[in-house]
N, CA and C atoms of all chains as a GROMACS GRO file, in nm:
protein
  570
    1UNK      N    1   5.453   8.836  -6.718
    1UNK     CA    2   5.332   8.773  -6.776
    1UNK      C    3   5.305   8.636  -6.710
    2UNK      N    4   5.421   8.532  -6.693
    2UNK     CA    5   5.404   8.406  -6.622
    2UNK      C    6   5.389   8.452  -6.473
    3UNK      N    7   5.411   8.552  -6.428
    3UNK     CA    8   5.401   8.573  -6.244
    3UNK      C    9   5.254   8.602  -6.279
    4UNK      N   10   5.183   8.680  -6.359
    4UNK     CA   11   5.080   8.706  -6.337
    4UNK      C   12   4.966   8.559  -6.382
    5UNK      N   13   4.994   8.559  -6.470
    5UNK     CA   14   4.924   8.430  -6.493
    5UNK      C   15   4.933   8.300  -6.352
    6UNK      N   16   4.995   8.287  -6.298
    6UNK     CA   17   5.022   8.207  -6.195
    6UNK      C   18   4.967   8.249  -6.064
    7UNK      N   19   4.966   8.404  -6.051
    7UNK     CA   20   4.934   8.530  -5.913
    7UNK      C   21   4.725   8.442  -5.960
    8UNK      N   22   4.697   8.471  -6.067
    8UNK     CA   23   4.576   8.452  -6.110
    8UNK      C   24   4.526   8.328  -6.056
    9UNK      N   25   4.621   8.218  -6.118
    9UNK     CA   26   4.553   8.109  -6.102
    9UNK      C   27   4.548   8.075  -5.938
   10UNK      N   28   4.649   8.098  -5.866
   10UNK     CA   29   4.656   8.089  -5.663
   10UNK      C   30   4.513   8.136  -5.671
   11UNK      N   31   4.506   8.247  -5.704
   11UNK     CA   32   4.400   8.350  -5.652
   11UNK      C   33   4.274   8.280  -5.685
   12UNK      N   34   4.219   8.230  -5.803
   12UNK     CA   35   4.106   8.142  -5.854
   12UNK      C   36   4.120   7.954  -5.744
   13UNK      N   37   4.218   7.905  -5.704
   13UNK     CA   38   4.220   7.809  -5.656
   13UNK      C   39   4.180   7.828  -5.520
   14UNK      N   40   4.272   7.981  -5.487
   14UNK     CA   41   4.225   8.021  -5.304
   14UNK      C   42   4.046   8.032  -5.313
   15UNK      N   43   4.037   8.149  -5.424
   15UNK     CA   44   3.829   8.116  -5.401
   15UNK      C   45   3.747   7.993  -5.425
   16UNK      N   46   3.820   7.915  -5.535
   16UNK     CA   47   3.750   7.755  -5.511
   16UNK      C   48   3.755   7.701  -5.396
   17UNK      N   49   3.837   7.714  -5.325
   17UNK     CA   50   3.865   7.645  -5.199
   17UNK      C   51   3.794   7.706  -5.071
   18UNK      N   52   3.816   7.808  -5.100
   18UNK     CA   53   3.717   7.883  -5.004
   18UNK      C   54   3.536   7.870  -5.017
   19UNK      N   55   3.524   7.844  -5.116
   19UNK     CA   56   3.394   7.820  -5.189
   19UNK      C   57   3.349   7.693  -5.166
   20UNK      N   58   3.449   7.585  -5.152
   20UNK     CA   59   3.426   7.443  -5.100
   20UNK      C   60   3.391   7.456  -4.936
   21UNK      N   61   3.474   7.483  -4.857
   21UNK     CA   62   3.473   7.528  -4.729
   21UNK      C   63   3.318   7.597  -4.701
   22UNK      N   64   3.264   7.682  -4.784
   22UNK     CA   65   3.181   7.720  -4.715
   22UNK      C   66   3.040   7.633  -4.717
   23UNK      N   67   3.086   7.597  -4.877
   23UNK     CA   68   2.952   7.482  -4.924
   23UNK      C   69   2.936   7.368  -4.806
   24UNK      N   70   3.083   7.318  -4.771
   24UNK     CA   71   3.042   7.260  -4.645
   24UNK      C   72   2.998   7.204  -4.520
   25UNK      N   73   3.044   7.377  -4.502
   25UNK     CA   74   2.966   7.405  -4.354
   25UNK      C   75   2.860   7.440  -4.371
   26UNK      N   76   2.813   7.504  -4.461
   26UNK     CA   77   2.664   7.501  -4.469
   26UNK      C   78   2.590   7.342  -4.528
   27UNK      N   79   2.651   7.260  -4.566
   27UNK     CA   80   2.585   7.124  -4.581
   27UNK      C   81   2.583   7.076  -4.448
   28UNK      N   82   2.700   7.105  -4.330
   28UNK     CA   83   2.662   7.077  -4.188
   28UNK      C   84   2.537   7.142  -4.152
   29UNK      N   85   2.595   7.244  -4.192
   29UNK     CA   86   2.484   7.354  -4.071
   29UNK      C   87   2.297   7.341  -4.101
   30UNK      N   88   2.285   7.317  -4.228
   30UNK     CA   89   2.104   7.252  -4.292
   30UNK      C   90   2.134   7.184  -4.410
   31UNK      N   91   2.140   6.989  -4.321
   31UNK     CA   92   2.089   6.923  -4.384
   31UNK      C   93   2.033   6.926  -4.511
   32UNK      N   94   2.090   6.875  -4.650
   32UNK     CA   95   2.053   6.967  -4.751
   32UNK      C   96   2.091   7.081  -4.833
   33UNK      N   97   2.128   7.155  -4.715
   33UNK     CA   98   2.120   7.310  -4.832
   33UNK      C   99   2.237   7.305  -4.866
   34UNK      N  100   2.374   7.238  -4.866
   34UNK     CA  101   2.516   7.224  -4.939
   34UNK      C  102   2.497   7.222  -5.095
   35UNK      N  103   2.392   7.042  -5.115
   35UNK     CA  104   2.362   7.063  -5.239
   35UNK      C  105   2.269   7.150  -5.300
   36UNK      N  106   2.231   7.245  -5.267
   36UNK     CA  107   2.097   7.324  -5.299
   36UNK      C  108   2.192   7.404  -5.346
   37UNK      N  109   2.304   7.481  -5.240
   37UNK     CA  110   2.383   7.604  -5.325
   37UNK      C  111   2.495   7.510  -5.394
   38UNK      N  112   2.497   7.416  -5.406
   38UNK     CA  113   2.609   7.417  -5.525
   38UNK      C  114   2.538   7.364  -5.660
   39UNK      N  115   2.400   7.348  -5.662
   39UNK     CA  116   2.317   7.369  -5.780
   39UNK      C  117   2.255   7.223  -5.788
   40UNK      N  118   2.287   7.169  -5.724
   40UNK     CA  119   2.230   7.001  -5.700
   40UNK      C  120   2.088   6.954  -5.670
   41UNK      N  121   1.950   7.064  -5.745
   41UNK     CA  122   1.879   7.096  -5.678
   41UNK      C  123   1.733   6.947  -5.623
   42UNK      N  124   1.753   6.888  -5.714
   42UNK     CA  125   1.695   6.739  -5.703
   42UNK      C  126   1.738   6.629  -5.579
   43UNK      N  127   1.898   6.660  -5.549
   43UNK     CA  128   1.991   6.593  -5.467
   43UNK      C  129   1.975   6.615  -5.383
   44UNK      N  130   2.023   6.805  -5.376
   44UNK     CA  131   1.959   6.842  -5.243
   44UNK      C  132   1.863   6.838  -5.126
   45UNK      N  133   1.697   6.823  -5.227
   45UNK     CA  134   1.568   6.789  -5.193
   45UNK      C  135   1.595   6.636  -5.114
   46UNK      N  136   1.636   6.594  -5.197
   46UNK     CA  137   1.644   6.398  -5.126
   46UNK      C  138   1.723   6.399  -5.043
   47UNK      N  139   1.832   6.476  -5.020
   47UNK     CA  140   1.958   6.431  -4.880
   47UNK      C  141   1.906   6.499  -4.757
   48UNK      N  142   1.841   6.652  -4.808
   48UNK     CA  143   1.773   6.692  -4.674
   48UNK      C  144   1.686   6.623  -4.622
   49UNK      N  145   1.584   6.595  -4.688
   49UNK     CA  146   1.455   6.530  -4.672
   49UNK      C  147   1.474   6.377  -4.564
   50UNK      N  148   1.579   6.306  -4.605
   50UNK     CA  149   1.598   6.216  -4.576
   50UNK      C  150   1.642   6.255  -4.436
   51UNK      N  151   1.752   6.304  -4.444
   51UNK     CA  152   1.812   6.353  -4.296
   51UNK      C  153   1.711   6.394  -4.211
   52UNK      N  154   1.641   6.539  -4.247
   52UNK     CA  155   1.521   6.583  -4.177
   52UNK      C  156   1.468   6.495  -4.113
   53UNK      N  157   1.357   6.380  -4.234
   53UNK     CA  158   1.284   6.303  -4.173
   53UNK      C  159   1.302   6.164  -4.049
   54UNK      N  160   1.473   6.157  -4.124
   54UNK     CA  161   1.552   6.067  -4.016
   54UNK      C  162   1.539   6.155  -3.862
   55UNK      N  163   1.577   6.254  -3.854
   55UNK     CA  164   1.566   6.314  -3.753
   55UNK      C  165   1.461   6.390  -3.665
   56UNK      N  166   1.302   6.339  -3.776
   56UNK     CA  167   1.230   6.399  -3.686
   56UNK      C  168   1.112   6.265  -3.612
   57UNK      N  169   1.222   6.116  -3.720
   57UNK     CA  170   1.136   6.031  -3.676
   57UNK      C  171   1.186   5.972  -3.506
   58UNK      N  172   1.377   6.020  -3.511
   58UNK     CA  173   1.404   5.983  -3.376
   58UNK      C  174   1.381   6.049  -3.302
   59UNK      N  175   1.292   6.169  -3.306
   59UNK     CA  176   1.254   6.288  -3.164
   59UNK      C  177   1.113   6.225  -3.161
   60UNK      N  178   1.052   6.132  -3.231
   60UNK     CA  179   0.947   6.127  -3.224
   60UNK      C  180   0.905   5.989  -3.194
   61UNK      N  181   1.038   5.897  -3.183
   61UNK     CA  182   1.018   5.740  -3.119
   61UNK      C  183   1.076   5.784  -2.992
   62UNK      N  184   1.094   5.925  -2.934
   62UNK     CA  185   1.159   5.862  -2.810
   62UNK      C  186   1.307   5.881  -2.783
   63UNK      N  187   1.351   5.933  -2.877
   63UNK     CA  188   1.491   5.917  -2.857
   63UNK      C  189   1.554   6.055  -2.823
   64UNK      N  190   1.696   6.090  -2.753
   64UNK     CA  191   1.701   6.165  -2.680
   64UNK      C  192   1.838   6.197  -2.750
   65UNK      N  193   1.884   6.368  -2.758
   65UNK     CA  194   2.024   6.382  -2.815
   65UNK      C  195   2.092   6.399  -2.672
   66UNK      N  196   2.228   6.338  -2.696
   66UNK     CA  197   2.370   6.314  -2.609
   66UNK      C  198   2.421   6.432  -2.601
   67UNK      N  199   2.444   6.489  -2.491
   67UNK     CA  200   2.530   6.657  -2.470
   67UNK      C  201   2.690   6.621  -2.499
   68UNK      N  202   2.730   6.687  -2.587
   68UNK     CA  203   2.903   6.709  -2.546
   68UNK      C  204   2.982   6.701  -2.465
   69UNK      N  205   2.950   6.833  -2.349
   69UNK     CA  206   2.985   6.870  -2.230
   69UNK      C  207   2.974   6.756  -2.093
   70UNK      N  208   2.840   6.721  -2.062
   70UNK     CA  209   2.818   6.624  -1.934
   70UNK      C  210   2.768   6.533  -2.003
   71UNK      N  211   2.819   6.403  -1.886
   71UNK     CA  212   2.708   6.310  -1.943
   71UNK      C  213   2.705   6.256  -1.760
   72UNK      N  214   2.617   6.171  -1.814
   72UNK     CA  215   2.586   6.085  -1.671
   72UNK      C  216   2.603   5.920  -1.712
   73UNK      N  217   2.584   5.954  -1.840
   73UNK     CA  218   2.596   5.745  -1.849
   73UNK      C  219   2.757   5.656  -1.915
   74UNK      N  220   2.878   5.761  -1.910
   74UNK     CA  221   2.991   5.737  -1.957
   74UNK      C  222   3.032   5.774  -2.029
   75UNK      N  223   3.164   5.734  -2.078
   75UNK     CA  224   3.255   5.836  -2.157
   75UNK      C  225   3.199   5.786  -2.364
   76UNK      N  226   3.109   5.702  -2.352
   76UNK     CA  227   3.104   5.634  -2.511
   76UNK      C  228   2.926   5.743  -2.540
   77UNK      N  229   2.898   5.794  -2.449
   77UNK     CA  230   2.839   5.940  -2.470
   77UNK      C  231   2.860   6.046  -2.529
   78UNK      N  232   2.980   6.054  -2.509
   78UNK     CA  233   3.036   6.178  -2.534
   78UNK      C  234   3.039   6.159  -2.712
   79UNK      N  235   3.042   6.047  -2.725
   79UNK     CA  236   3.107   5.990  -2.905
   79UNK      C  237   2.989   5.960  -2.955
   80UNK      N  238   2.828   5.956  -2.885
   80UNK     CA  239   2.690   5.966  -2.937
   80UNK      C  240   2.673   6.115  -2.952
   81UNK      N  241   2.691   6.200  -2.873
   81UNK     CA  242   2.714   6.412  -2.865
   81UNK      C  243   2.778   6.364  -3.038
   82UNK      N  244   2.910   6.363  -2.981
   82UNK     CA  245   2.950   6.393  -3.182
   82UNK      C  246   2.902   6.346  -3.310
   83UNK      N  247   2.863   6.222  -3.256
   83UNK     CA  248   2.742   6.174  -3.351
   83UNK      C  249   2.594   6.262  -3.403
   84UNK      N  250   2.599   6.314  -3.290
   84UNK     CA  251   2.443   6.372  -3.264
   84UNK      C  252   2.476   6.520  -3.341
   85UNK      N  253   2.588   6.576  -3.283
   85UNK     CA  254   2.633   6.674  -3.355
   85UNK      C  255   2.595   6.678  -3.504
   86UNK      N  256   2.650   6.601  -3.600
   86UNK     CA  257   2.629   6.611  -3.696
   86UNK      C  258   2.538   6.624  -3.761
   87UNK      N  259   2.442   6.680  -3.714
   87UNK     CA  260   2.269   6.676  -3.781
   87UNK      C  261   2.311   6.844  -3.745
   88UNK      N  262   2.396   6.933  -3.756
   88UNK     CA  263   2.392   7.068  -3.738
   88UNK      C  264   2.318   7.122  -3.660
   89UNK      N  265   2.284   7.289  -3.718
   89UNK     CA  266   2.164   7.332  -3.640
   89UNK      C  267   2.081   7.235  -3.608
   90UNK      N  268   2.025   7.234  -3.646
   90UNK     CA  269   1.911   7.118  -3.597
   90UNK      C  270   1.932   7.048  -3.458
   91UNK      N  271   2.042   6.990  -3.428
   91UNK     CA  272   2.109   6.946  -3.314
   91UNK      C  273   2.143   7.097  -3.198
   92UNK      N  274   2.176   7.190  -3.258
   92UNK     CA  275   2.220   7.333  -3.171
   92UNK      C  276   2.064   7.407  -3.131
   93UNK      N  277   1.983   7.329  -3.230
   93UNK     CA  278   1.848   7.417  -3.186
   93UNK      C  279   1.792   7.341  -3.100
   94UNK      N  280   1.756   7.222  -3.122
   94UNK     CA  281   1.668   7.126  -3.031
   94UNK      C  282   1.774   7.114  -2.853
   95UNK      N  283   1.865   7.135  -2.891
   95UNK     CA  284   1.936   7.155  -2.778
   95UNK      C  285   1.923   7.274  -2.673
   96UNK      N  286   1.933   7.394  -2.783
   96UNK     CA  287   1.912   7.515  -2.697
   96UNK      C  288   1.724   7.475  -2.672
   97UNK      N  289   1.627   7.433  -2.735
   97UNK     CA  290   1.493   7.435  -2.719
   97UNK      C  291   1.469   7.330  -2.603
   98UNK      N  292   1.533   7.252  -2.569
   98UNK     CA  293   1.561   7.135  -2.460
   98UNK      C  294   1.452   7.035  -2.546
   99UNK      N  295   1.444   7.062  -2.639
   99UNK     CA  296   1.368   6.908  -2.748
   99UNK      C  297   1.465   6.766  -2.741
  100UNK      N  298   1.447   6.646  -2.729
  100UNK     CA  299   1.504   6.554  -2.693
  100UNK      C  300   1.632   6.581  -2.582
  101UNK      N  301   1.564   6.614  -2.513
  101UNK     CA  302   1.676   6.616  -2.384
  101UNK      C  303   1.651   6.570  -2.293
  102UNK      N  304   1.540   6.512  -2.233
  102UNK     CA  305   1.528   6.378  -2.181
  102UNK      C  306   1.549   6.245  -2.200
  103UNK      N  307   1.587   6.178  -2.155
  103UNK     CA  308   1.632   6.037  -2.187
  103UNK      C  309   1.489   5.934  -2.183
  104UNK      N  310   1.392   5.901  -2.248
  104UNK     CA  311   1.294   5.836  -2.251
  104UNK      C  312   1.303   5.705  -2.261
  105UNK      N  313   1.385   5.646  -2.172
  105UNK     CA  314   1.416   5.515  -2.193
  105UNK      C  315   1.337   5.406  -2.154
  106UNK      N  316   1.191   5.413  -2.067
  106UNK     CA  317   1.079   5.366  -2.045
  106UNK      C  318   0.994   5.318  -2.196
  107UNK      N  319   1.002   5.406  -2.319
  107UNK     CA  320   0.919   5.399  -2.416
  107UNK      C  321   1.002   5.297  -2.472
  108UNK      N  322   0.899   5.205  -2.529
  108UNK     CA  323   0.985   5.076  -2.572
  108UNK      C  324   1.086   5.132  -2.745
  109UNK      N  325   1.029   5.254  -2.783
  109UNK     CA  326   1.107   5.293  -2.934
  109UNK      C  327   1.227   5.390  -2.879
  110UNK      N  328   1.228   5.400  -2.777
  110UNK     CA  329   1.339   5.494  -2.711
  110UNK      C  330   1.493   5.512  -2.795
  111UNK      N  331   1.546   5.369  -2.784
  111UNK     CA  332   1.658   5.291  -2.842
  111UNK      C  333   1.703   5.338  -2.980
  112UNK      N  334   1.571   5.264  -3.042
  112UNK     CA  335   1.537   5.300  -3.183
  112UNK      C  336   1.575   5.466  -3.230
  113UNK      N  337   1.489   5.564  -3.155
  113UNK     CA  338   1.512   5.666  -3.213
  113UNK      C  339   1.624   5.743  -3.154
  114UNK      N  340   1.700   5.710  -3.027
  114UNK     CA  341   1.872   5.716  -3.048
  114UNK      C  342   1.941   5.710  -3.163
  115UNK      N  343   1.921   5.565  -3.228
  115UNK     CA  344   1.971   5.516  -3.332
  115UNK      C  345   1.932   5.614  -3.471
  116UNK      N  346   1.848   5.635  -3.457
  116UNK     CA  347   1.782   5.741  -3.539
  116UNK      C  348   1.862   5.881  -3.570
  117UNK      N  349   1.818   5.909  -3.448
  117UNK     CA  350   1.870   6.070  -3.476
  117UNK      C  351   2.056   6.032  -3.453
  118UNK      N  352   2.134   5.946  -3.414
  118UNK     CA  353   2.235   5.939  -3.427
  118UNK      C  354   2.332   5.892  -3.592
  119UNK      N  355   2.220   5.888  -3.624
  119UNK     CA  356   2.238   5.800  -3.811
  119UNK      C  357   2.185   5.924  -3.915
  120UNK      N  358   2.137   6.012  -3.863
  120UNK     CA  359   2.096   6.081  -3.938
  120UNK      C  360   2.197   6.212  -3.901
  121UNK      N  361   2.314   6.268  -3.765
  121UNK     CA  362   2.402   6.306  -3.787
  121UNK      C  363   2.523   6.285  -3.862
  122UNK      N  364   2.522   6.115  -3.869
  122UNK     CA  365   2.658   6.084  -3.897
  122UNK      C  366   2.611   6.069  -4.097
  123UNK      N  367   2.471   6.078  -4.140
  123UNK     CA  368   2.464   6.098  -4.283
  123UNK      C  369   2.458   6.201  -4.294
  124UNK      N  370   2.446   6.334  -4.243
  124UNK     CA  371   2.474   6.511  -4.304
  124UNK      C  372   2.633   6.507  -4.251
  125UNK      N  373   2.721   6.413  -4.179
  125UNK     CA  374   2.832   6.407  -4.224
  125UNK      C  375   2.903   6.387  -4.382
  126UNK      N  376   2.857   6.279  -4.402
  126UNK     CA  377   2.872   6.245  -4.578
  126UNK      C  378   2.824   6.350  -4.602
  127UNK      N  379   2.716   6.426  -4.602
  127UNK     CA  380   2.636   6.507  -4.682
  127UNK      C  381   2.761   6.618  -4.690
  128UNK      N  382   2.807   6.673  -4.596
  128UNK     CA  383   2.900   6.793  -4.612
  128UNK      C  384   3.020   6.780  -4.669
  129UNK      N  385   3.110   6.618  -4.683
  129UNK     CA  386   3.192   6.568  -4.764
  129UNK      C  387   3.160   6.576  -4.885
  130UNK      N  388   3.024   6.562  -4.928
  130UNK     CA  389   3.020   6.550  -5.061
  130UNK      C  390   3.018   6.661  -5.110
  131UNK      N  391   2.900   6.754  -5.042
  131UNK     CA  392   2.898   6.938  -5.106
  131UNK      C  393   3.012   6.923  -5.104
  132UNK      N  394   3.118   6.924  -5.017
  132UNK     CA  395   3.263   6.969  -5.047
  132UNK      C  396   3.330   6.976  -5.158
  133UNK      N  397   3.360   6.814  -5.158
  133UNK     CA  398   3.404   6.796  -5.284
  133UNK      C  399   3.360   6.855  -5.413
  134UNK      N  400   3.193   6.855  -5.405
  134UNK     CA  401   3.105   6.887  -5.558
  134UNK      C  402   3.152   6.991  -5.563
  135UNK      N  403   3.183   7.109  -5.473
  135UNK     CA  404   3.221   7.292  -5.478
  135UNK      C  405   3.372   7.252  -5.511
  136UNK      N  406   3.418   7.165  -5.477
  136UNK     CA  407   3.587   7.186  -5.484
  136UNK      C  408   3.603   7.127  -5.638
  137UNK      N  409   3.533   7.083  -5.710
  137UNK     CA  410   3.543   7.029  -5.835
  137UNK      C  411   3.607   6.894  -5.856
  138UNK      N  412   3.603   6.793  -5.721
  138UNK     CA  413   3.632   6.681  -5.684
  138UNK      C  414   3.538   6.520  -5.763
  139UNK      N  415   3.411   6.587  -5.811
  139UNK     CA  416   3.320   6.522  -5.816
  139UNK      C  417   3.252   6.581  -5.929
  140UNK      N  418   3.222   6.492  -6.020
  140UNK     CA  419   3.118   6.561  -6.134
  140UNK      C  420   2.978   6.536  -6.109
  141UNK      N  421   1.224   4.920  -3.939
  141UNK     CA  422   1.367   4.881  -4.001
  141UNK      C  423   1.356   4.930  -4.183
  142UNK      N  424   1.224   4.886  -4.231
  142UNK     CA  425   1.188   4.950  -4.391
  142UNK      C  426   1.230   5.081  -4.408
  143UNK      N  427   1.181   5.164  -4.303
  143UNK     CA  428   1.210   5.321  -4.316
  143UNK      C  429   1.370   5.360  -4.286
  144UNK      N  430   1.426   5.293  -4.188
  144UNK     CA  431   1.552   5.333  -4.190
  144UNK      C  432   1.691   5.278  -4.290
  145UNK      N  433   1.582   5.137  -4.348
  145UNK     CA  434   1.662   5.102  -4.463
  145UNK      C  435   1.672   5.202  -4.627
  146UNK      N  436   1.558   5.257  -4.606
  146UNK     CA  437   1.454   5.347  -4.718
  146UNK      C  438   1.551   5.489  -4.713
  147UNK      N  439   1.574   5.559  -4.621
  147UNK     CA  440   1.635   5.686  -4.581
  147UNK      C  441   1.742   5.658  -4.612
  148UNK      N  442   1.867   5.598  -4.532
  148UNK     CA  443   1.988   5.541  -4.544
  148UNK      C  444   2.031   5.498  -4.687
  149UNK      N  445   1.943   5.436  -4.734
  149UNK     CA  446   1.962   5.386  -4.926
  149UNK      C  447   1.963   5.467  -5.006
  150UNK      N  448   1.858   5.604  -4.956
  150UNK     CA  449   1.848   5.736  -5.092
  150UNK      C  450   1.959   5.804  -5.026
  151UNK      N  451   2.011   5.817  -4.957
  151UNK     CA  452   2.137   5.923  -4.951
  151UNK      C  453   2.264   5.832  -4.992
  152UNK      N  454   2.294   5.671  -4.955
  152UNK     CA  455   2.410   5.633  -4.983
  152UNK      C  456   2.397   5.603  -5.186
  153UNK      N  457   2.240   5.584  -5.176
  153UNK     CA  458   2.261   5.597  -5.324
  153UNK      C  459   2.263   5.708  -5.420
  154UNK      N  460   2.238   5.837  -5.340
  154UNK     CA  461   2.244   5.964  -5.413
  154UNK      C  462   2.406   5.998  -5.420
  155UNK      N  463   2.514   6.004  -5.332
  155UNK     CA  464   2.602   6.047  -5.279
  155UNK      C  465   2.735   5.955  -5.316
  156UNK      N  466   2.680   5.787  -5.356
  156UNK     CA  467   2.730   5.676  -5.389
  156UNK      C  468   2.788   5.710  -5.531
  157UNK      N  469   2.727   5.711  -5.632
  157UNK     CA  470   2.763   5.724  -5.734
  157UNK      C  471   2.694   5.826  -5.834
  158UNK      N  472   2.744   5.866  -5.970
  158UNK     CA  473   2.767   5.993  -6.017
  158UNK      C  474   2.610   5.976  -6.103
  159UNK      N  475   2.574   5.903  -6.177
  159UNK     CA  476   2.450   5.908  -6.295
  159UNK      C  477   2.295   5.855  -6.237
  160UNK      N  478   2.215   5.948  -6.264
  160UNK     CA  479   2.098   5.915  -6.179
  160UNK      C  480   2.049   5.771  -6.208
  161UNK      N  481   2.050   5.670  -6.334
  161UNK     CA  482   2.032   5.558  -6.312
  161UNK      C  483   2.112   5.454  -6.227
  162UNK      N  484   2.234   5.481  -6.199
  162UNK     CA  485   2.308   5.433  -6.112
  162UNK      C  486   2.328   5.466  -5.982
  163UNK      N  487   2.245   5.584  -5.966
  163UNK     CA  488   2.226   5.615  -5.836
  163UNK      C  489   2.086   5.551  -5.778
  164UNK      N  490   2.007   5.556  -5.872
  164UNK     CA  491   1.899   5.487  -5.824
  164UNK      C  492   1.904   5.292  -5.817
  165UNK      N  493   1.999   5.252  -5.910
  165UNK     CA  494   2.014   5.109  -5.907
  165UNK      C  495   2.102   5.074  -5.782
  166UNK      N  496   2.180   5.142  -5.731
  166UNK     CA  497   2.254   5.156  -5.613
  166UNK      C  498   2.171   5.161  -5.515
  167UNK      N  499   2.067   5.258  -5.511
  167UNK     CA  500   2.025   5.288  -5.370
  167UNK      C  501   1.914   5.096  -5.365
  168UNK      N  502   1.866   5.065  -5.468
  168UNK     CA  503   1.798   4.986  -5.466
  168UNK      C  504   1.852   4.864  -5.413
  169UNK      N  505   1.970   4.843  -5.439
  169UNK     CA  506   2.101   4.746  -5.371
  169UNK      C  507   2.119   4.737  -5.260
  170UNK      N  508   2.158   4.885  -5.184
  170UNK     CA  509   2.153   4.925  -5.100
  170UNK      C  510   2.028   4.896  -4.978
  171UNK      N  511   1.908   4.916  -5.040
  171UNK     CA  512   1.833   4.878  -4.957
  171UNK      C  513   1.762   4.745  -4.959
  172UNK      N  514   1.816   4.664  -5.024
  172UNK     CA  515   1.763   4.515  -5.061
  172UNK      C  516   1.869   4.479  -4.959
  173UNK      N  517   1.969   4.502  -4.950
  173UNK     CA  518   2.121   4.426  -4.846
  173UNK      C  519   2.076   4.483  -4.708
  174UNK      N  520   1.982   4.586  -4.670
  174UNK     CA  521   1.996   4.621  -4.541
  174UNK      C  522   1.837   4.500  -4.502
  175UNK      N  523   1.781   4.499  -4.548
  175UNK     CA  524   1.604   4.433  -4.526
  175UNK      C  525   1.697   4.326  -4.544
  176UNK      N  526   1.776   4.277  -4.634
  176UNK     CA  527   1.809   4.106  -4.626
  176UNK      C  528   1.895   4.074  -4.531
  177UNK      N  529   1.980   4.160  -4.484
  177UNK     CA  530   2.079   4.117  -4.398
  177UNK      C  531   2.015   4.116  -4.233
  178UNK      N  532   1.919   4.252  -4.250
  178UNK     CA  533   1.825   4.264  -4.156
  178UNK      C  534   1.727   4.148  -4.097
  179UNK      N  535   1.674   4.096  -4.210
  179UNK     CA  536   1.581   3.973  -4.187
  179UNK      C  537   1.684   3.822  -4.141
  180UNK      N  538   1.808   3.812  -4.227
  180UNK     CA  539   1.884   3.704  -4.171
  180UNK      C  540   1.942   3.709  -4.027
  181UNK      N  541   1.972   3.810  -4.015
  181UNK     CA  542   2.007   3.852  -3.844
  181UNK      C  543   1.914   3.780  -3.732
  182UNK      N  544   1.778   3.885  -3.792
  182UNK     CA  545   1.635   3.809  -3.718
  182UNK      C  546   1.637   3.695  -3.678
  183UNK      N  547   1.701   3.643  -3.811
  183UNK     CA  548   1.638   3.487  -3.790
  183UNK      C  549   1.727   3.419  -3.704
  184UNK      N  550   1.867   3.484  -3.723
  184UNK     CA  551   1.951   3.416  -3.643
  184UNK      C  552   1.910   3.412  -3.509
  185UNK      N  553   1.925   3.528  -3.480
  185UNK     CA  554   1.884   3.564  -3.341
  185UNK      C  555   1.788   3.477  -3.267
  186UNK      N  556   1.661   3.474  -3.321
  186UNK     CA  557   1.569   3.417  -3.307
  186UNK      C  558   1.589   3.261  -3.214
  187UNK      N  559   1.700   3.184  -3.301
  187UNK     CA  560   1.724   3.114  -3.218
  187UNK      C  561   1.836   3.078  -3.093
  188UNK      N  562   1.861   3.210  -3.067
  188UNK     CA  563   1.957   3.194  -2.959
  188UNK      C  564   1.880   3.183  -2.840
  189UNK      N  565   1.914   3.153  -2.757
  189UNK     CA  566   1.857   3.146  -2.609
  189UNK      C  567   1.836   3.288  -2.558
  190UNK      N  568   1.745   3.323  -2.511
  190UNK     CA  569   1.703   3.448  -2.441
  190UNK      C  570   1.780   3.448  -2.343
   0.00000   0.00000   0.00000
């Protein structure tokens, strides 16, 4: 009776956990939708929104996402890519679409919307810490 | 600088803390310290030598 009761509870902690994990990666993967499926539906609206709009104001001052793989302007590139990363798809699409993949550094908001779309990966970072936690029952 | 103080404030104040009045008095904190710290910078700056 205590093996089973215990077999139970692993088994309910392994699917919470697994359930956190996925809430996650999907808070990486669209901006937003972490808190949407873990029922956060007000939260959700505002963290995407924000991110989104963070990220469609730096494709739209000018600013250019950092590749992973090559760079041409040094190795503190490579750590703007992981930055940049963090805006998920969004970053895997505009990439495969070659959307900010020029370096527009002539336009005087160029800078700016670097800063942009690099601030708005590293906040759907938090964003996927937090779904996490909220699915893992870390957070009320 | 308003807009990126504005964006940055509703997520650190959504994500910041647990009760929606304290999430909203937070984010408001939040974005009063980025415009003020923002504007004192300015000013500093302002007078350094180009």
């Amino acid at each position: 009776m205590e093996e089973r009761k215990l077999a139970e509870t692993a088994s309910e902690k392994g699917r919470v956990k697994a359930g956190a994990w996925l809430c996650g990666l999907l808070a990486w993967a669209v901006p937003g939708a972490g808190h949407l499926w873990a029922g956060r539906i007000l939260s959700g609206l505002l963290l995407g929104g924000a991110v989104w709009t963070m990220y469609a104001l730096g494709l739209l001052l000018g600013g250019h996402l950092f590749s992973l793989f090559n760079s041409t302007t040094g190795l503190l590139s490579y750590v703007f890519g992981l930055f940049n990363l963090g805006a998920g798809l969004l970053y895997v699409a505009s990439r495969a679409l070659e959307i900010g993949a020029i370096d527009q550094a002539e336009r005087a908001t160029a800078e700016y919307g670097n800063v942009f779309l690099m601030v708005a990966g590293l906040l759907n970072y938090l964003l996927a810490l937090d779904a996490f936690d909220i699915r893992a029952g870390r957070k009320s | 600088m308003l807009l990126f103080a504005l964006l940055v404030s509703v997520v650190f104040g959504i994500i910041g803390r647990d009760t929606p009045r304290q999430q909203a008095l937070y984010g408001l904190k939040v974005f009063a310290e980025f415009v003020g710290v923002g504007l004192v910078l300015a000013w500093l700056l302002y007078w350094l030598p180009g």
